[in-house]
C-alpha positions in Angstrom: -0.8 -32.0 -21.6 1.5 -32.2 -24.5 3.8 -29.3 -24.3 4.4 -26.8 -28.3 7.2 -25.7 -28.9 7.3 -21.6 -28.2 7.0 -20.3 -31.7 3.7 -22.4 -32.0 2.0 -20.6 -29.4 -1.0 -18.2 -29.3 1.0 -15.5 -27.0 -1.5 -13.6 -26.4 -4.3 -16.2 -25.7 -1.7 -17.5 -23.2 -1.5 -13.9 -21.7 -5.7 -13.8 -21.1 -5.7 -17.0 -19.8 -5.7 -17.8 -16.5 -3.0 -20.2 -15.3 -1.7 -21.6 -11.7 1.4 -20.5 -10.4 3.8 -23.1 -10.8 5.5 -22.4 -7.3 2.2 -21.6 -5.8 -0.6 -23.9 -6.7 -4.1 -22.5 -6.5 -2.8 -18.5 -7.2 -4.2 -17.3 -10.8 -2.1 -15.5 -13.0 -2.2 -14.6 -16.8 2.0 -13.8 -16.8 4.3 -15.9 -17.7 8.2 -16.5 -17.3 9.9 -15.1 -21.0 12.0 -18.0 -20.6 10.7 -21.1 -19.6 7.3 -20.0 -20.1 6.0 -21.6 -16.6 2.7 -18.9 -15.0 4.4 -17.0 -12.3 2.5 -14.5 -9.7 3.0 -11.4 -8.5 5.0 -12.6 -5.5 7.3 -15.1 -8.2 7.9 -12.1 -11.2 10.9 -10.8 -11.7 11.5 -8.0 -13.7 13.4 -8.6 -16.4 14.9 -6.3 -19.6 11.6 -7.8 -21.2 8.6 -9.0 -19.4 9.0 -11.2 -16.5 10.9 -14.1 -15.4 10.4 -16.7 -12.6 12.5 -17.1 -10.1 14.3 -20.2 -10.9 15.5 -18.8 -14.5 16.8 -15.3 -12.6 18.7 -17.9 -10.2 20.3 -19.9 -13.5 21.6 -16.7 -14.6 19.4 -16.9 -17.5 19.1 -13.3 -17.3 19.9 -10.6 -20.0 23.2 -8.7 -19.4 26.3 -9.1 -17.6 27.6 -9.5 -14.1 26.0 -10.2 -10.8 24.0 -6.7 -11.4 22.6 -7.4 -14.2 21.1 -11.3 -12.9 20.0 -9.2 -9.6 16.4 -10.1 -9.0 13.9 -7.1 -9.7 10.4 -6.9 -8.7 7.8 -5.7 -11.1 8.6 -2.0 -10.1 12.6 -2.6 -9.7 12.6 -3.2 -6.1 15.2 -6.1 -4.5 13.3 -9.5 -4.4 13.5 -10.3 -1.0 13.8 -14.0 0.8 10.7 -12.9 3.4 8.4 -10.8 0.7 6.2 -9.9 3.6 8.8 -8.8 6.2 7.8 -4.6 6.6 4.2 -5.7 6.5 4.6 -8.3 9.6 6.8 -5.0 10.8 4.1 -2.5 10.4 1.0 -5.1 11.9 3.4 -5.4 15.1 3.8 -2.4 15.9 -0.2 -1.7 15.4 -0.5 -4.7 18.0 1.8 -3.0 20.2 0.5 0.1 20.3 -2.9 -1.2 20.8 -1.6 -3.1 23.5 0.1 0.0 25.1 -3.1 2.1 24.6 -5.1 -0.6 26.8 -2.4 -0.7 29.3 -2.2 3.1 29.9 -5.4 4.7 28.5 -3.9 8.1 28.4 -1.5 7.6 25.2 -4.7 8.4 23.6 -5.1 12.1 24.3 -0.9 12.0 23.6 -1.2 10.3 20.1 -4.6 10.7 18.7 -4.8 13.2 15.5 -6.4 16.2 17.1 -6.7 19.5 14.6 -6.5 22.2 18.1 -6.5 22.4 21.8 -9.4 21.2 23.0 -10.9 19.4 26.5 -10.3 15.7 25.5 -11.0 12.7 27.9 -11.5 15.2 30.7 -8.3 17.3 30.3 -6.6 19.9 28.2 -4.8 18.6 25.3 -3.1 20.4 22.1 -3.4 19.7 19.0 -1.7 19.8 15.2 -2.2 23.3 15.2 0.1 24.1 18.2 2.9 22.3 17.2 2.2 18.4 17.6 2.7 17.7 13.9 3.3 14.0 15.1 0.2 13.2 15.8 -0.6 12.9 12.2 1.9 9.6 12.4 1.3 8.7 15.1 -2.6 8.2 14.5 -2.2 6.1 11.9 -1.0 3.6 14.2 -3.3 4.2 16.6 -6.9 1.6 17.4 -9.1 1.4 20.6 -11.7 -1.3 19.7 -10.7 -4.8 18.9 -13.1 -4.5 15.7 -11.4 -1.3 14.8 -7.8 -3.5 14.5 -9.2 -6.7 13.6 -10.6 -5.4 10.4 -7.7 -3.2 9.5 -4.9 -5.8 10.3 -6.8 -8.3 8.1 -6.7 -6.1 5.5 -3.2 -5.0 5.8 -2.0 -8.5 5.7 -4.6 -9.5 2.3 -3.2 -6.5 0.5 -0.2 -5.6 2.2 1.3 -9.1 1.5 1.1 -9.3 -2.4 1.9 -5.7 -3.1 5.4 -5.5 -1.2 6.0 -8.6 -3.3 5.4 -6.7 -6.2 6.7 -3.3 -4.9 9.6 -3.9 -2.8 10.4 -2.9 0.6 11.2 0.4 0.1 8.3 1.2 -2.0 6.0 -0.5 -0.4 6.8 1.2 3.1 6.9 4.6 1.2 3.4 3.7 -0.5 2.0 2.5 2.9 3.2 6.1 5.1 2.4 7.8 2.2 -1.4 6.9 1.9 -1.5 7.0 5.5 -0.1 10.6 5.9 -2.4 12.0 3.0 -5.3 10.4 4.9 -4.4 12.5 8.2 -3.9 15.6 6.1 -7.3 15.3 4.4 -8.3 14.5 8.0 -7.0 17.5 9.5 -8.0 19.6 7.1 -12.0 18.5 6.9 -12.7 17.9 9.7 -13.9 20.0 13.1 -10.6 21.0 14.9 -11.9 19.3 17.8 -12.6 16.1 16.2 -10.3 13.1 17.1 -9.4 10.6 14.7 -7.7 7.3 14.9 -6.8 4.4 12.7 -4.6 3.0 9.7 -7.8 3.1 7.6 -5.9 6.0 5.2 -2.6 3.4 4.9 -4.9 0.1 4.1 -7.4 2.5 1.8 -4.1 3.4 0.1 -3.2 -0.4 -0.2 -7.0 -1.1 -2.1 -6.0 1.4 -4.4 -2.6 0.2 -5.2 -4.0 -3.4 -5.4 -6.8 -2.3 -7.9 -3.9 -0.5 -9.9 -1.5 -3.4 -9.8 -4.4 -5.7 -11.0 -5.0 -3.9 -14.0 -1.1 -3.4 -14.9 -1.2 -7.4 -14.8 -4.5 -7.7 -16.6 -6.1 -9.6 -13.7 -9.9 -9.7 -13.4 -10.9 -6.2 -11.8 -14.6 -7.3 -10.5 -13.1 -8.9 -7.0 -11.3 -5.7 -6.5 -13.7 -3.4 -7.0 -16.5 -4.8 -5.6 -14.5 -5.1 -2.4 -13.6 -1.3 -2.7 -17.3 -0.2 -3.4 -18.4 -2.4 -0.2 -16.0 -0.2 2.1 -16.9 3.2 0.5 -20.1 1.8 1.2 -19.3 1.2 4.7 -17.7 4.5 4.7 -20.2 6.8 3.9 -22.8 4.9 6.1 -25.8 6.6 7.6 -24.8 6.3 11.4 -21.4 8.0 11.0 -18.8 8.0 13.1 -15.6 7.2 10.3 -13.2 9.4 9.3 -14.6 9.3 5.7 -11.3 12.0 5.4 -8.5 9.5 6.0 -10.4 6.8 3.8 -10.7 9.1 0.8 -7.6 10.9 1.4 -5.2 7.6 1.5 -7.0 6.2 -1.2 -6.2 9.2 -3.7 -3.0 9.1 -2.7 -2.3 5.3 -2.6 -3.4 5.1 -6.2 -1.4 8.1 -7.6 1.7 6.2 -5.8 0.6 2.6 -7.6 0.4 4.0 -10.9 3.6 5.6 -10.8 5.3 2.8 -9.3 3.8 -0.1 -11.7 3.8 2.7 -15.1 7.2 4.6 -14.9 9.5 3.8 -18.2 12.5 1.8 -17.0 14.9 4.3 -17.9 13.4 6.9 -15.8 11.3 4.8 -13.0 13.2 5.7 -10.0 13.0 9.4 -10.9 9.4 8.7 -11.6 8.6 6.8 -8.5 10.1 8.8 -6.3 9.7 11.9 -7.8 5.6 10.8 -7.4 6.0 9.9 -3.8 7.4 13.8 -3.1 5.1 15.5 -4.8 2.5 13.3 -2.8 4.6 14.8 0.2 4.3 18.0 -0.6 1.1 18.2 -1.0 0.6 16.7 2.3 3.1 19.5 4.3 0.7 22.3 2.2 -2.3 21.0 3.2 -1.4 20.8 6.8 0.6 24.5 6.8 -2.5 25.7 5.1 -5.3 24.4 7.2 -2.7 25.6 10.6 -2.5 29.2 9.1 -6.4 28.9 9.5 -6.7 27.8 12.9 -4.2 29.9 14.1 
């Protein structure tokens, strides 16, 4: 195809058409490098003092500004671009492995781990709860899986959504957006549900990731249908009939997973670390009120 010059271009047409990656063949995108004009993804953009750039233009120092600084390669919400873009969400599946592993091995780290609201008779013995002082559990839960199902579906969607959106993110957003929509699914948990009720599962963290993904699709103008068809099957799955989900954690990490996104892929560059962050608090906070709040009553 015969190549126009840039100022001949429809730029907008270019922007609603979809286009293959030119680093990754087969990966849609409607964004394009404000340089050499090549379609780059999600995992290839590179913020840039306008739009995006690819990779290779960053790495020409084809960059606006000056000094090694101002070349440094940004994600699409100012993270670092890293060489692995899906190192903390290999990190974060191993140690769900591992603790699944563990939990197998010695069946008790159950009762010691699972999200529990008070003291109660569980598996046969006493065991406290959030309410008397174990505010771990609400971590360590999230972490937590005793069915191979249970794991299997959560790992595969931790590493679908997980992988893209830490490209897009960065590390440190990413991780903070992934505890984050985890913790505020716990919360919701332990505030909901029966104080006796145990509750397992990263379900709140991945829940927290669909919403993210669906808000990062629309910052990029990507087609929303996938996305939301694939959230509507799992509040589907959810809310089914024959119960047994923490319907809590789901809604609660999803709520929280999409307030995060939007600040993170939204916040003017002058003030998007004070914006991101200042989100991901206030998302904290609400989290440590619910939980005080809902102790106060059980106690």
């Amino acid at each position: 195809m015969d190549e126009q010059p840039p100022g001949a271009r429809d730029q907008s047409a270019d922007a609603r058409s979809p286009f293959s990656c030119y680093r990754h063949p087969g990966r849609e995108t409607g964004i394009r490098c404000t340089r050499c004009e090549r379609p780059i993804c999600t995992e290839c953009m590179v913020s840039a003092s306008v739009g995006f750039q690819c990779p290779d233009c960053v790495r020409q120092g084809s960059g606006t500004g000056h000094g090694p600084a101002a070349n440094q390669p940004r994600t699409l919400a100012g993270g670092t671009v890293a060489a692995d873009p899906r190192l903390v969400t290999k990190i974060l599946l191993a140690i769900n492995v591992v603790l699944f592993i563990a939990v197998h091995v010695k069946v008790s780290l159950l009762d010691d781990l699972t999200l529990l609201g008070r003291a109660t008779y569980y598996q046969g013995g006493p065991v406290e709860g959030v309410a008397e002082g174990q505010w771990y559990r609400l971590v360590t839960s999230m972490f937590l899986h005793q069915e191979v199902w249970h794991i299997a579906f959560n790992m595969l969607g931790l590493w679908w959504l997980g992988g893209p959106l830490e490209a897009a993110l960065g590390r440190a957003r990413y991780l903070a957006l992934y505890l984050l929509s985890g913790l505020a699914g716990s919360a919701l948990t332990y505030w909901l549900a029966a104080p006796n009720q145990g509750s397992l599962g990263a379900s709140g963290a991945i829940f927290g990731l669909l919403g993210a993904t669906a808000v990062l699709m629309r910052r990029l103008n990507y087609d929303m249908r996938p996305v939301l068809v694939l959230l509507a099957l799992n509040l589907l799955f959810t809310f089914n009939p024959w119960g047994g989900i923490a319907w809590q954690a789901h809604v609660g990490g999803l709520i929280a997973g999409t307030l995060i996104a939007i600040a993170m892929v939204h916040a003017p560059r002058e003030r998007r670390t004070l914006v991101q962050y200042g989100t991901c608090a206030l998302v904290l906070a609400a989290v440590v009120l619910i939980v005080v709040a809902r102790t106060a009553a059980l106690t």
